[in-house]
mmCIF file of the N, C-alpha and C atoms, coordinates in Angstrom:
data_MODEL
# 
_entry.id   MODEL 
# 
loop_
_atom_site.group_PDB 
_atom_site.id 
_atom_site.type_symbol 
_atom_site.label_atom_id 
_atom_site.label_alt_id 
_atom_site.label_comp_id 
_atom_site.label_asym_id 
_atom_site.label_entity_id 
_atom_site.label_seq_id 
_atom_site.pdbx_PDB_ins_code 
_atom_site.Cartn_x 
_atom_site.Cartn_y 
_atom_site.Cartn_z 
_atom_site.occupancy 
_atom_site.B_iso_or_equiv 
_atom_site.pdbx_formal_charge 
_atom_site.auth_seq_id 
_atom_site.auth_comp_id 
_atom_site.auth_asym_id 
_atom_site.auth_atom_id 
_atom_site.pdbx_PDB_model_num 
ATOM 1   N N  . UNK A 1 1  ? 313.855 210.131 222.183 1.00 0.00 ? 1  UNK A N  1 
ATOM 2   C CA . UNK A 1 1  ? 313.754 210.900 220.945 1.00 0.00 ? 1  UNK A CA 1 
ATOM 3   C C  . UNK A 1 1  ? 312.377 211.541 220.844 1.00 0.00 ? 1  UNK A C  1 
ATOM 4   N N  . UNK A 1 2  ? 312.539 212.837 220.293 1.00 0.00 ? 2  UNK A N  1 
ATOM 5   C CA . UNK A 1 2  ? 311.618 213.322 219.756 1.00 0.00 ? 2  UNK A CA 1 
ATOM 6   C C  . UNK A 1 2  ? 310.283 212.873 218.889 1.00 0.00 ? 2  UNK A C  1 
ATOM 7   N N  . UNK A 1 3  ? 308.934 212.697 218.953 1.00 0.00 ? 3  UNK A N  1 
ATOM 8   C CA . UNK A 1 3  ? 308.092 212.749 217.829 1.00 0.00 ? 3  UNK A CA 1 
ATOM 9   C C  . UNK A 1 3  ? 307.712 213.549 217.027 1.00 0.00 ? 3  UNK A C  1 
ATOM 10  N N  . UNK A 1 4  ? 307.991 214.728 217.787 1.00 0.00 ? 4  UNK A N  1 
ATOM 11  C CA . UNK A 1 4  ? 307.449 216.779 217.275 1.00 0.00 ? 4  UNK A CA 1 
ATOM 12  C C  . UNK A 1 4  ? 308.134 216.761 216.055 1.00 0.00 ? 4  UNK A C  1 
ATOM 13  N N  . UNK A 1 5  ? 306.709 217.009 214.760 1.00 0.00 ? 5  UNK A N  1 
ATOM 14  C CA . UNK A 1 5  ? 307.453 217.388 213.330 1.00 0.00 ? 5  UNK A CA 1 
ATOM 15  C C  . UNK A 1 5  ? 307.538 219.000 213.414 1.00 0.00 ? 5  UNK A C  1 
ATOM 16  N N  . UNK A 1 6  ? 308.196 219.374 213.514 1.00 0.00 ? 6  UNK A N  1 
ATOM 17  C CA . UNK A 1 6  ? 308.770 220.877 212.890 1.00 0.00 ? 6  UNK A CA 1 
ATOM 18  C C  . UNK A 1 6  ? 308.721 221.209 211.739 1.00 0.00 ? 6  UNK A C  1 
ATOM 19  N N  . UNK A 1 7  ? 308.149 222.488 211.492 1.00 0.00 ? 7  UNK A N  1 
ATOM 20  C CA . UNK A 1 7  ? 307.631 222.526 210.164 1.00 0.00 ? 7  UNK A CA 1 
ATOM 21  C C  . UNK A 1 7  ? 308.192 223.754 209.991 1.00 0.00 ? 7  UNK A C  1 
ATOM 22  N N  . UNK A 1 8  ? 308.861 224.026 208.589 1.00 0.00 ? 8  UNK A N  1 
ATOM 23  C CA . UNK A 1 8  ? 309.629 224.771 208.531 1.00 0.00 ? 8  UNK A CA 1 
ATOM 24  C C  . UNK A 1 8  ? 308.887 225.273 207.150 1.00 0.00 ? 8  UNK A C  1 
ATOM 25  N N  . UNK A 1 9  ? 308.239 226.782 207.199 1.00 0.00 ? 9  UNK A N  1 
ATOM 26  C CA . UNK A 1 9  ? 307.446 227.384 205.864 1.00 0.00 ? 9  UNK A CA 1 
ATOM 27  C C  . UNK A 1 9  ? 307.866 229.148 206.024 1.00 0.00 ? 9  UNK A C  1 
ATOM 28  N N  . UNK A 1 10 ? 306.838 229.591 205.355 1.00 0.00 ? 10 UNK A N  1 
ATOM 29  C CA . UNK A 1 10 ? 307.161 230.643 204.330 1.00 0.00 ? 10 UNK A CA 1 
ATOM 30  C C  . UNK A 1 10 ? 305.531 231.025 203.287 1.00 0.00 ? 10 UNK A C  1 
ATOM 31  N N  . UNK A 1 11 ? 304.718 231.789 203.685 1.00 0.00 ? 11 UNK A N  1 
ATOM 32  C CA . UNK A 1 11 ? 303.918 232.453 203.341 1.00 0.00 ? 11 UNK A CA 1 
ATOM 33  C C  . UNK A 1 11 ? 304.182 232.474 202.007 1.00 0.00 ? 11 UNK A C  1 
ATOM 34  N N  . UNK A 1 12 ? 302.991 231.834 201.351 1.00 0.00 ? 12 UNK A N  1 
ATOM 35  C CA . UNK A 1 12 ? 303.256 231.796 199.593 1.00 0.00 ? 12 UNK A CA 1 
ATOM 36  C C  . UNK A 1 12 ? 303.588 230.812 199.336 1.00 0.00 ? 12 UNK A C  1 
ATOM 37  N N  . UNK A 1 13 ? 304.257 229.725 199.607 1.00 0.00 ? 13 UNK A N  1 
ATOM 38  C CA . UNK A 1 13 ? 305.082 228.818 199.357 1.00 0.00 ? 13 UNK A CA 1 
ATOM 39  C C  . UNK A 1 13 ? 304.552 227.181 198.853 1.00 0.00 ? 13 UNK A C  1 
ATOM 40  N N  . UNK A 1 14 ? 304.072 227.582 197.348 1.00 0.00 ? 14 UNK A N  1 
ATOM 41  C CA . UNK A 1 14 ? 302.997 225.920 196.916 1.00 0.00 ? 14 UNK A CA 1 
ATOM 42  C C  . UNK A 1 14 ? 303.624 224.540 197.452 1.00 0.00 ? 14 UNK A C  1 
ATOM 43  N N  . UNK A 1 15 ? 304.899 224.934 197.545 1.00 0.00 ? 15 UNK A N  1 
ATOM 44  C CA . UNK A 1 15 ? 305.488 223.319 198.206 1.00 0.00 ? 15 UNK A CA 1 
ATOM 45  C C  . UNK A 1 15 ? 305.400 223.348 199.626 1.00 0.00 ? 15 UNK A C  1 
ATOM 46  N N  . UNK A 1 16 ? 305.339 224.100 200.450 1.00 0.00 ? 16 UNK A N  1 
ATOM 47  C CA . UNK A 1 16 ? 304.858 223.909 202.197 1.00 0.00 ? 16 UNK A CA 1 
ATOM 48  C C  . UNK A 1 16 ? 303.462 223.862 201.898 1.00 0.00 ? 16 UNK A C  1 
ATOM 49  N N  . UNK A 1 17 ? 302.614 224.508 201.220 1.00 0.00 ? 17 UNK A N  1 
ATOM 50  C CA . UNK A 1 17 ? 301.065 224.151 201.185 1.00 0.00 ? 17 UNK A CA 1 
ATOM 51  C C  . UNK A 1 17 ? 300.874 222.539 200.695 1.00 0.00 ? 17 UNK A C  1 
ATOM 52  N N  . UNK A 1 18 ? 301.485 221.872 199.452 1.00 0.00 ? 18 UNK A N  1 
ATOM 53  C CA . UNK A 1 18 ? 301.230 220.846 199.613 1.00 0.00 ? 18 UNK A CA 1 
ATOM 54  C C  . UNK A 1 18 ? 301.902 219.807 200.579 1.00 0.00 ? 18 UNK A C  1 
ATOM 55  N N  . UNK A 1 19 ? 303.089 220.013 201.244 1.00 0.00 ? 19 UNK A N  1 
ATOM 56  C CA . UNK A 1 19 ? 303.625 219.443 202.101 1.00 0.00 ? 19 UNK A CA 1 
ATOM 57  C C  . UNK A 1 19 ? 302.475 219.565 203.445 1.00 0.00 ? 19 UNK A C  1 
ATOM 58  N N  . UNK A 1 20 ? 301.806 220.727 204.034 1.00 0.00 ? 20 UNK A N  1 
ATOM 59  C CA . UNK A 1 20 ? 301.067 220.820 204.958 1.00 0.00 ? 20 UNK A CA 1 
ATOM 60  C C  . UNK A 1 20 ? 299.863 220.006 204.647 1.00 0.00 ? 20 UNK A C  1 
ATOM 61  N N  . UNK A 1 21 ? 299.205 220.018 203.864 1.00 0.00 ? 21 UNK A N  1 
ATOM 62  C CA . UNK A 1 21 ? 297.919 219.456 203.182 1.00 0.00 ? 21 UNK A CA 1 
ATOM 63  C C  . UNK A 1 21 ? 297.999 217.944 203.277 1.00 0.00 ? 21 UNK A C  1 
ATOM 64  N N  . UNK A 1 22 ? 299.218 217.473 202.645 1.00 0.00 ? 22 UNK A N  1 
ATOM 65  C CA . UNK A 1 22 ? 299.844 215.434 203.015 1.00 0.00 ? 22 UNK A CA 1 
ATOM 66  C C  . UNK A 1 22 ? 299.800 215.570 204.581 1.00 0.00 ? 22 UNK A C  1 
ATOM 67  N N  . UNK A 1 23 ? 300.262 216.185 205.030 1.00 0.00 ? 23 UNK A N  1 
ATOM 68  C CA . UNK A 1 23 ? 300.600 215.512 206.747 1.00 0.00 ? 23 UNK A CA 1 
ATOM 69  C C  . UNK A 1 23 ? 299.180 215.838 207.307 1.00 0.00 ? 23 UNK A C  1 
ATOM 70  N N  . UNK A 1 24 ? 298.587 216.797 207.559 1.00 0.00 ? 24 UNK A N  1 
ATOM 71  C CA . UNK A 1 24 ? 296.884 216.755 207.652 1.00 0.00 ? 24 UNK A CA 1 
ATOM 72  C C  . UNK A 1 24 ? 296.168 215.752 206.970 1.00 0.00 ? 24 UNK A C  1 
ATOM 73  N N  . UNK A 1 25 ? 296.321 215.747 205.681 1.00 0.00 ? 25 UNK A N  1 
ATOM 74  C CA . UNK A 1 25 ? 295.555 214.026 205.492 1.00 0.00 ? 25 UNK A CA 1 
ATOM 75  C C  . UNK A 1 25 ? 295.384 213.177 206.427 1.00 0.00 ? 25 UNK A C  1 
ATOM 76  N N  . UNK A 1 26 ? 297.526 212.811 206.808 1.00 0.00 ? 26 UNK A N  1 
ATOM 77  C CA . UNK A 1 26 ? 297.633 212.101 207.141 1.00 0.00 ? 26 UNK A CA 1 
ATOM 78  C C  . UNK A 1 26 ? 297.445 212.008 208.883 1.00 0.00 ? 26 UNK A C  1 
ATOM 79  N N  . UNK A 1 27 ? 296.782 212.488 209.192 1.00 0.00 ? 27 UNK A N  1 
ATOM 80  C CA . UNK A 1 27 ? 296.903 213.171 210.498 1.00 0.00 ? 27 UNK A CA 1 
ATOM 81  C C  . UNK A 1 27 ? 298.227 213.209 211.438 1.00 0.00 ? 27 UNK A C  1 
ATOM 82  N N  . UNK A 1 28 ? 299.071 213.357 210.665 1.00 0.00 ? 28 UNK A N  1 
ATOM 83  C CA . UNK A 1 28 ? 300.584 213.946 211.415 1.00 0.00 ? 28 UNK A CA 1 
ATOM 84  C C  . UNK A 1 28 ? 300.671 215.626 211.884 1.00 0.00 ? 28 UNK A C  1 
ATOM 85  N N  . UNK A 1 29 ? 300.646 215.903 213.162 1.00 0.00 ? 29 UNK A N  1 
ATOM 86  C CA . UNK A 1 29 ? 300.000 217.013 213.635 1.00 0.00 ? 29 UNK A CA 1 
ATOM 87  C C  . UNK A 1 29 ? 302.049 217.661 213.831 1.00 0.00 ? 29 UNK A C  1 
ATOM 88  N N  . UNK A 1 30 ? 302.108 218.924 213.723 1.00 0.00 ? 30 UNK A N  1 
ATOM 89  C CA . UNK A 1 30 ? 303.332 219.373 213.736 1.00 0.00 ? 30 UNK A CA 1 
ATOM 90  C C  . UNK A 1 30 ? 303.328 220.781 214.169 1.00 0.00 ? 30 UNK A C  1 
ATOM 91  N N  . UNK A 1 31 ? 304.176 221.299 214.283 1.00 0.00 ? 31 UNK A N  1 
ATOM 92  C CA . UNK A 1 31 ? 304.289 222.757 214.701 1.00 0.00 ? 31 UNK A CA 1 
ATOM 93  C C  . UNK A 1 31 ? 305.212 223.750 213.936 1.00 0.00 ? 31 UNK A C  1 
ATOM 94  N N  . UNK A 1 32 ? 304.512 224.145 213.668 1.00 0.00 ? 32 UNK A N  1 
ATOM 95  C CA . UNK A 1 32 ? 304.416 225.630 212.099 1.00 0.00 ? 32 UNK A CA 1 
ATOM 96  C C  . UNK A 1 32 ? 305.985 226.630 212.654 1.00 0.00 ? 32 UNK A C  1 
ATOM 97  N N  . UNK A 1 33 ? 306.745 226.518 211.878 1.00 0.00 ? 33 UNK A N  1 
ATOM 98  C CA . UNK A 1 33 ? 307.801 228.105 211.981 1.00 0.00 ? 33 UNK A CA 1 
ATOM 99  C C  . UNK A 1 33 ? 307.829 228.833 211.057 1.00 0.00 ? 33 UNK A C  1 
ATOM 100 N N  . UNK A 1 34 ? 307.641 229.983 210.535 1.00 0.00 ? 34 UNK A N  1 
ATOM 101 C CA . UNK A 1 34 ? 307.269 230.671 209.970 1.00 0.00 ? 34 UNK A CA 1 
ATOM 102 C C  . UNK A 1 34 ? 308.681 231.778 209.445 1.00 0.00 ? 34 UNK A C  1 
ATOM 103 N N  . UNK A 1 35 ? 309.866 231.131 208.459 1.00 0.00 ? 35 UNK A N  1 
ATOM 104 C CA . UNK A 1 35 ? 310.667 231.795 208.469 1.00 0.00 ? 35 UNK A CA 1 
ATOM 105 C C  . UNK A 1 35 ? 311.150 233.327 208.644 1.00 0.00 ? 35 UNK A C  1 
ATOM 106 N N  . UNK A 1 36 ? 309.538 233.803 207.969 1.00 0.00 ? 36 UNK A N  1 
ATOM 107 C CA . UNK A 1 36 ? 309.750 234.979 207.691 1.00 0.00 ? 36 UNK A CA 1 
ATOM 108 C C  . UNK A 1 36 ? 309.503 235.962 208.948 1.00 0.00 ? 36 UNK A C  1 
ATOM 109 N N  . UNK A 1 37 ? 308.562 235.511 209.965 1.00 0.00 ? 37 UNK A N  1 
ATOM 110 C CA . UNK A 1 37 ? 308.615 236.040 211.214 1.00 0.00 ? 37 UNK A CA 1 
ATOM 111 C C  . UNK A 1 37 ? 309.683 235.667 212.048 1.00 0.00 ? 37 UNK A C  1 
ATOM 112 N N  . UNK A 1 38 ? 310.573 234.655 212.371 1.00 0.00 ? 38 UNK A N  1 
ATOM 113 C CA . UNK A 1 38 ? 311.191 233.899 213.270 1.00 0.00 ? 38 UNK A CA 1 
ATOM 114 C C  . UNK A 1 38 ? 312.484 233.590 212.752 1.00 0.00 ? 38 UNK A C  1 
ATOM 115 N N  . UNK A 1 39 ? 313.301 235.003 212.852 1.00 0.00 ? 39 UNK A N  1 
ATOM 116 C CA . UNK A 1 39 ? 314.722 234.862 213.009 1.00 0.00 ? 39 UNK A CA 1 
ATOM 117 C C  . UNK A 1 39 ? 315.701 233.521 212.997 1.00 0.00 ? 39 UNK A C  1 
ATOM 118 N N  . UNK A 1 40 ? 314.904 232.742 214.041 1.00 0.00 ? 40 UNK A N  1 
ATOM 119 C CA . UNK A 1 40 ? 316.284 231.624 214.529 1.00 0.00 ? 40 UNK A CA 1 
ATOM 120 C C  . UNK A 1 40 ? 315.578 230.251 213.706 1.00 0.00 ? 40 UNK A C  1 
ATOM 121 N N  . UNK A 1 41 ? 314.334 230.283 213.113 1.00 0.00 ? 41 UNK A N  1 
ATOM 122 C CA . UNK A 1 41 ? 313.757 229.353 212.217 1.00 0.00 ? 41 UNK A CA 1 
ATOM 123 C C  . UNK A 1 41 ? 314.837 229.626 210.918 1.00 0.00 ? 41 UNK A C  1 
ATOM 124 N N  . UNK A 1 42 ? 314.391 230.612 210.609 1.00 0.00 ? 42 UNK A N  1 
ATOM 125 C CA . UNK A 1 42 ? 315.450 230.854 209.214 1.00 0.00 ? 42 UNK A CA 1 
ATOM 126 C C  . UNK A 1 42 ? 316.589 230.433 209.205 1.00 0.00 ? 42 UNK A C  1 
ATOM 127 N N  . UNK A 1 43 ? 317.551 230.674 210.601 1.00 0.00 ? 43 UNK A N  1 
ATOM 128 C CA . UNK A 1 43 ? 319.035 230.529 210.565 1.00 0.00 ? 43 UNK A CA 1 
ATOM 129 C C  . UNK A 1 43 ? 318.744 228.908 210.671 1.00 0.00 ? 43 UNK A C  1 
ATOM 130 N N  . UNK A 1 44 ? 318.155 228.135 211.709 1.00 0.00 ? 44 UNK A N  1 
ATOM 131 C CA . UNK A 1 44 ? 318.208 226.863 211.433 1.00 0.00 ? 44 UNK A CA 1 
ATOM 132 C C  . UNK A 1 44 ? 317.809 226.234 210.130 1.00 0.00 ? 44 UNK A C  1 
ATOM 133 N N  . UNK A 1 45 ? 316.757 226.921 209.542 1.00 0.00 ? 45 UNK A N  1 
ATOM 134 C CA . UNK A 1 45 ? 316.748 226.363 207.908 1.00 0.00 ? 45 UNK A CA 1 
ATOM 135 C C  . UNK A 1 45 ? 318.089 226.367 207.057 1.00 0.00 ? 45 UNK A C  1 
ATOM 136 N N  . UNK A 1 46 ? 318.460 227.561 207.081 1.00 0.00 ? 46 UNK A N  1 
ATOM 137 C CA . UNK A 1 46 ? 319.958 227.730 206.143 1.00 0.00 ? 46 UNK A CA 1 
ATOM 138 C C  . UNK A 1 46 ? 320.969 226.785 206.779 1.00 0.00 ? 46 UNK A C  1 
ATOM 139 N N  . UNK A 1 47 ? 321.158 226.264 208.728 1.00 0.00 ? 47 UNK A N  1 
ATOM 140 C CA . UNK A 1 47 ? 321.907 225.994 208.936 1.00 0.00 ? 47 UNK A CA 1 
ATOM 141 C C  . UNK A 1 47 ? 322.138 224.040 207.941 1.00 0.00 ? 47 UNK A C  1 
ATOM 142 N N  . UNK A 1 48 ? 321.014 223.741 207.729 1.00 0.00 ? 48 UNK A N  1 
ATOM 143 C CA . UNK A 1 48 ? 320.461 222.360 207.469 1.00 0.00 ? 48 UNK A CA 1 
ATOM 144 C C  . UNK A 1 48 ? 320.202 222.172 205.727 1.00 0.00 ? 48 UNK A C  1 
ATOM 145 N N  . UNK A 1 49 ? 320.459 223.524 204.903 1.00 0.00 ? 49 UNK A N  1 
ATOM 146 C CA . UNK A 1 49 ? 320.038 223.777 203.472 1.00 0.00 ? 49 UNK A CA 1 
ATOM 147 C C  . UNK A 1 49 ? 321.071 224.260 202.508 1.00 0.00 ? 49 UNK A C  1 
ATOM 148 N N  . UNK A 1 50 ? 322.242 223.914 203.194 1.00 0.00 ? 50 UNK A N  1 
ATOM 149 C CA . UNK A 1 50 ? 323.683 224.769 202.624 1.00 0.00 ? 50 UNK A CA 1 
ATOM 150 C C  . UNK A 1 50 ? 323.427 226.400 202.607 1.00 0.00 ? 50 UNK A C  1 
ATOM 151 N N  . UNK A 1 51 ? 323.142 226.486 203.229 1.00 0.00 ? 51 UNK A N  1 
ATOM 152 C CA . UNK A 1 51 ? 322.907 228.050 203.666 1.00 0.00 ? 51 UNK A CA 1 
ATOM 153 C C  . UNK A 1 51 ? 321.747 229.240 202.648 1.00 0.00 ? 51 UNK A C  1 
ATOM 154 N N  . UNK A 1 52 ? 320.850 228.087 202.062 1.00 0.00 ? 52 UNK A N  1 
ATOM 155 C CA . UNK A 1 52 ? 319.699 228.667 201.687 1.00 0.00 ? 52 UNK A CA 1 
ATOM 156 C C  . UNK A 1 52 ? 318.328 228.447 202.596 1.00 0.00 ? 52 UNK A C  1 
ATOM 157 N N  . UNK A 1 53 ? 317.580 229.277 202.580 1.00 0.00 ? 53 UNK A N  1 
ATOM 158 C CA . UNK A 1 53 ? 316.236 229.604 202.838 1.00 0.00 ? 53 UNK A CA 1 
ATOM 159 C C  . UNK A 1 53 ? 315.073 228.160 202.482 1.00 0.00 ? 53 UNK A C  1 
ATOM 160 N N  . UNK A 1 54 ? 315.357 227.120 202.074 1.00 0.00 ? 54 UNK A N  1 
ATOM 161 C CA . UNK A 1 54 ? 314.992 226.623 201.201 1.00 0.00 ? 54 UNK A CA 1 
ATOM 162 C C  . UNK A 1 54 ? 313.803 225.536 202.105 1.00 0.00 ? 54 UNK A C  1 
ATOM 163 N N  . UNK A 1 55 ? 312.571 226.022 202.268 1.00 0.00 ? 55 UNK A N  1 
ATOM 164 C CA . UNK A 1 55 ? 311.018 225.542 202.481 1.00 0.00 ? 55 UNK A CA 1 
ATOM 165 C C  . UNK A 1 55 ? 310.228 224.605 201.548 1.00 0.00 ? 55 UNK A C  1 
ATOM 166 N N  . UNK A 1 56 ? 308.966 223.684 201.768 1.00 0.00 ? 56 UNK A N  1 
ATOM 167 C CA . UNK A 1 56 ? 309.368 223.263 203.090 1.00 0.00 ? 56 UNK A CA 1 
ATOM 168 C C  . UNK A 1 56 ? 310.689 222.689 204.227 1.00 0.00 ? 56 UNK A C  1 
ATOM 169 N N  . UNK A 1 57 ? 311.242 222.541 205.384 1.00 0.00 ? 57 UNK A N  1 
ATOM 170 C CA . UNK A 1 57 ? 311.838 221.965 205.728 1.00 0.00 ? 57 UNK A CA 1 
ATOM 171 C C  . UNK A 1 57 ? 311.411 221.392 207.041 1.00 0.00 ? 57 UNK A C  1 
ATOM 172 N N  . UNK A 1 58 ? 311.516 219.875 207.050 1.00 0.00 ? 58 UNK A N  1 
ATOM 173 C CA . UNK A 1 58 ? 311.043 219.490 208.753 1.00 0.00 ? 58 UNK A CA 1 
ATOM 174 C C  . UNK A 1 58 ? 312.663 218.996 209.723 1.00 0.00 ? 58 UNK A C  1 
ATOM 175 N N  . UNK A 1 59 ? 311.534 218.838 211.173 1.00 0.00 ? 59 UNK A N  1 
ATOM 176 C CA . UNK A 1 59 ? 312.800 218.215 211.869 1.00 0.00 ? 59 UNK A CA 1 
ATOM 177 C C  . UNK A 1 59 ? 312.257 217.559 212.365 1.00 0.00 ? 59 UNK A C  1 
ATOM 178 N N  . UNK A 1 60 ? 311.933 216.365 212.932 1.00 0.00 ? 60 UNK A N  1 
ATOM 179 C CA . UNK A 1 60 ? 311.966 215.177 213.747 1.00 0.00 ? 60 UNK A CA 1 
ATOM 180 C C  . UNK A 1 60 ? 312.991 215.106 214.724 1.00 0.00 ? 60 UNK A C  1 
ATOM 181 N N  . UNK A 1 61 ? 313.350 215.549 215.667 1.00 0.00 ? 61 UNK A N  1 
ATOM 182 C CA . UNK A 1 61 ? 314.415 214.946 216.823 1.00 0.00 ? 61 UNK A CA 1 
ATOM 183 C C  . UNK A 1 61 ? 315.776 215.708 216.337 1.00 0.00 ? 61 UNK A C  1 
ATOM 184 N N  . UNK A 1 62 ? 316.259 214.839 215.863 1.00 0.00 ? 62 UNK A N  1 
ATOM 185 C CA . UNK A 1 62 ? 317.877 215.115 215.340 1.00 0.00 ? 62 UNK A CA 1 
ATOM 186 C C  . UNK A 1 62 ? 318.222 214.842 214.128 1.00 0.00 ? 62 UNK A C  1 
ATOM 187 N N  . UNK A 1 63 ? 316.844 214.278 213.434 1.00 0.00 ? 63 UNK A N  1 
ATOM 188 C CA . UNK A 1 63 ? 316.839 214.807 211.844 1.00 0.00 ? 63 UNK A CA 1 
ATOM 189 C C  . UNK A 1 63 ? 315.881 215.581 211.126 1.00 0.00 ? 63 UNK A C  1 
ATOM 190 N N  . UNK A 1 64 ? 316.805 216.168 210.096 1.00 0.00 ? 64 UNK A N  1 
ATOM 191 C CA . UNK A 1 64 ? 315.858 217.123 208.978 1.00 0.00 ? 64 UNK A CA 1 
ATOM 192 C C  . UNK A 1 64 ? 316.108 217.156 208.118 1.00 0.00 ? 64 UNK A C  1 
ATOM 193 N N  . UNK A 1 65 ? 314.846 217.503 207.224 1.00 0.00 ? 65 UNK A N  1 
ATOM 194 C CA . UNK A 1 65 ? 315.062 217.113 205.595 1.00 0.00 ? 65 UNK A CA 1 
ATOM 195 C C  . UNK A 1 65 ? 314.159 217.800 205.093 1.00 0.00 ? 65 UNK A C  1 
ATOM 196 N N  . UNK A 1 66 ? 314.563 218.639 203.648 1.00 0.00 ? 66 UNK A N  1 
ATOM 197 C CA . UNK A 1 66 ? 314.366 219.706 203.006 1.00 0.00 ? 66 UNK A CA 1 
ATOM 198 C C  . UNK A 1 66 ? 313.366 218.915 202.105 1.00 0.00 ? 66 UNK A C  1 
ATOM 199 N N  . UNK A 1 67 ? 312.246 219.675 201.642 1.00 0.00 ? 67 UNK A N  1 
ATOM 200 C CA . UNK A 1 67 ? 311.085 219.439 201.128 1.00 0.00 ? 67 UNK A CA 1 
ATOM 201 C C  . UNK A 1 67 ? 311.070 218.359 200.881 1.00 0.00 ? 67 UNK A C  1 
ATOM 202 N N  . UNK A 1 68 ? 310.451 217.695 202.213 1.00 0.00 ? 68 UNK A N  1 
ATOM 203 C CA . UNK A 1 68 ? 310.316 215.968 202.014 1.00 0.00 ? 68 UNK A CA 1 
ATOM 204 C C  . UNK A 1 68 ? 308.878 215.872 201.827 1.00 0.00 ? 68 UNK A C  1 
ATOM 205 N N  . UNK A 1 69 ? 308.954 214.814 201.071 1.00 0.00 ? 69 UNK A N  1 
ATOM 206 C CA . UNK A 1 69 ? 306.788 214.359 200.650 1.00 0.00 ? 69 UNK A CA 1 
ATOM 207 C C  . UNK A 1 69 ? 306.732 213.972 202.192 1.00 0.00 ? 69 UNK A C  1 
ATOM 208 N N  . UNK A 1 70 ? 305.447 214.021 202.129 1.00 0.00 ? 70 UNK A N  1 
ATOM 209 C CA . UNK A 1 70 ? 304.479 213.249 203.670 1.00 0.00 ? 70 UNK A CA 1 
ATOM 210 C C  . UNK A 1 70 ? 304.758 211.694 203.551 1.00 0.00 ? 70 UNK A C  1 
ATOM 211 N N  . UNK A 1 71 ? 305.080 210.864 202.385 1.00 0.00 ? 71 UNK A N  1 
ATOM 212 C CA . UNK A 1 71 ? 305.945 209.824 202.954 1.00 0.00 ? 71 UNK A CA 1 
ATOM 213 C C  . UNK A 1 71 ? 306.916 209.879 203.785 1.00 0.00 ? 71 UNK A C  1 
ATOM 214 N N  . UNK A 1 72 ? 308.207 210.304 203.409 1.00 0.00 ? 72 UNK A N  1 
ATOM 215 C CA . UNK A 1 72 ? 309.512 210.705 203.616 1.00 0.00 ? 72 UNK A CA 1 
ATOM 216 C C  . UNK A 1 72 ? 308.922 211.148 205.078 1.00 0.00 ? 72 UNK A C  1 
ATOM 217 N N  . UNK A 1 73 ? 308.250 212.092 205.337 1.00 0.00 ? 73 UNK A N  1 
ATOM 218 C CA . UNK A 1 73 ? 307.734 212.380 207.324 1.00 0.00 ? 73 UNK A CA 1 
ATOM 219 C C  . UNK A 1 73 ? 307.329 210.974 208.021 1.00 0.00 ? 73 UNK A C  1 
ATOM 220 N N  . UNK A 1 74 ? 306.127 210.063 207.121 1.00 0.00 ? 74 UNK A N  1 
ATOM 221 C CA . UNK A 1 74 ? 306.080 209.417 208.228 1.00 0.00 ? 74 UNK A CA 1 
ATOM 222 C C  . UNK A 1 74 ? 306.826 208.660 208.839 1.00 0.00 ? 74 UNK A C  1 
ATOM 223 N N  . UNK A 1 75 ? 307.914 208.342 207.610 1.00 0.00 ? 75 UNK A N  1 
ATOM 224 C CA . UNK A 1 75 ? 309.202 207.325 207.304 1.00 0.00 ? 75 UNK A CA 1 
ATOM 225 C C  . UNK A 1 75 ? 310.013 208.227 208.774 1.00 0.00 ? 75 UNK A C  1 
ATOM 226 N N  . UNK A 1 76 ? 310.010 209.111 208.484 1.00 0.00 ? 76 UNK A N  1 
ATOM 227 C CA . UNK A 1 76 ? 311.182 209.593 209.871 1.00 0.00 ? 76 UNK A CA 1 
ATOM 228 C C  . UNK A 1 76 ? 310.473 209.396 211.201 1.00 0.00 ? 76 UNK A C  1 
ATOM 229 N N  . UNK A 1 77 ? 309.280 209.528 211.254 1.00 0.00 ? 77 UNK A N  1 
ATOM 230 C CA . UNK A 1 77 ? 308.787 209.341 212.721 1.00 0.00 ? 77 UNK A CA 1 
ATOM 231 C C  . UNK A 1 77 ? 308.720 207.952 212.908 1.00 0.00 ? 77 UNK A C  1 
ATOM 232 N N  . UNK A 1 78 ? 308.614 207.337 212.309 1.00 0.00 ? 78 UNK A N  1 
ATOM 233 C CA . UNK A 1 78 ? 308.543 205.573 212.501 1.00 0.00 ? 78 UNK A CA 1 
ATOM 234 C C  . UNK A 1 78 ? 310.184 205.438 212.822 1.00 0.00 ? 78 UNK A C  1 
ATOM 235 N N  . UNK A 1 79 ? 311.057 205.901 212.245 1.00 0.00 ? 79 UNK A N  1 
ATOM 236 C CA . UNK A 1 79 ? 312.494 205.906 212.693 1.00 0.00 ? 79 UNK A CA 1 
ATOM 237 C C  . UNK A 1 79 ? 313.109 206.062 213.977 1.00 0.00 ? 79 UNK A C  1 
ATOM 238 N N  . UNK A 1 80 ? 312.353 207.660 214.159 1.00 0.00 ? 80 UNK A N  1 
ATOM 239 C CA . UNK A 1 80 ? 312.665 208.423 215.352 1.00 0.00 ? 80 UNK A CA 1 
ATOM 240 C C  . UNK A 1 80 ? 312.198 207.740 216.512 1.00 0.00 ? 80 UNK A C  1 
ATOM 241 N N  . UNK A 1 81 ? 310.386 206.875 216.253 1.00 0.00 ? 81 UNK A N  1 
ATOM 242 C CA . UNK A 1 81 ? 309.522 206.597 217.362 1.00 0.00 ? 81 UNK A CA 1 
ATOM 243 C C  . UNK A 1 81 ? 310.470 205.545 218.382 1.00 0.00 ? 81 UNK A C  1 
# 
């Protein structure tokens, strides 16, 4: 399994800024998609959001979950690990 948090944002967006800001605290290091540039980020967001846009969203492995606190992340990587 995966450890890579996937980070699923959107320029502007106060809930991916504080979602980004908890996992940097926490030093949970992840990799940024940027709906609004990246076509197949978006479609995987909607595919996982009932077919909304709806940021933050992460993935861990083979799960994801729509604006989860930086608890809820570390909780999945301790799962996933």
């Amino acid at each position: 399994m995966s450890n890579t948090v996937e980070f699923y944002w959107r320029p502007g967006c106060p809930f991916c800024m504080m979602l980004e800001k908890g996992l940097t605290k926490r030093g949970i290091e992840m990799v940024k998609h940027n709906i609004w540039e990246d076509k197949d980020a978006a479609a995987f967001v909607r595919s996982v959001a009932d077919g909304n846009e709806t940021v933050p969203t992460v993935k861990i492995g083979d799960l994801a979950r729509v604006n989860p606190s930086p608890r809820e992340v570390e909780k999945l990587l301790k799962k996933n690990g």
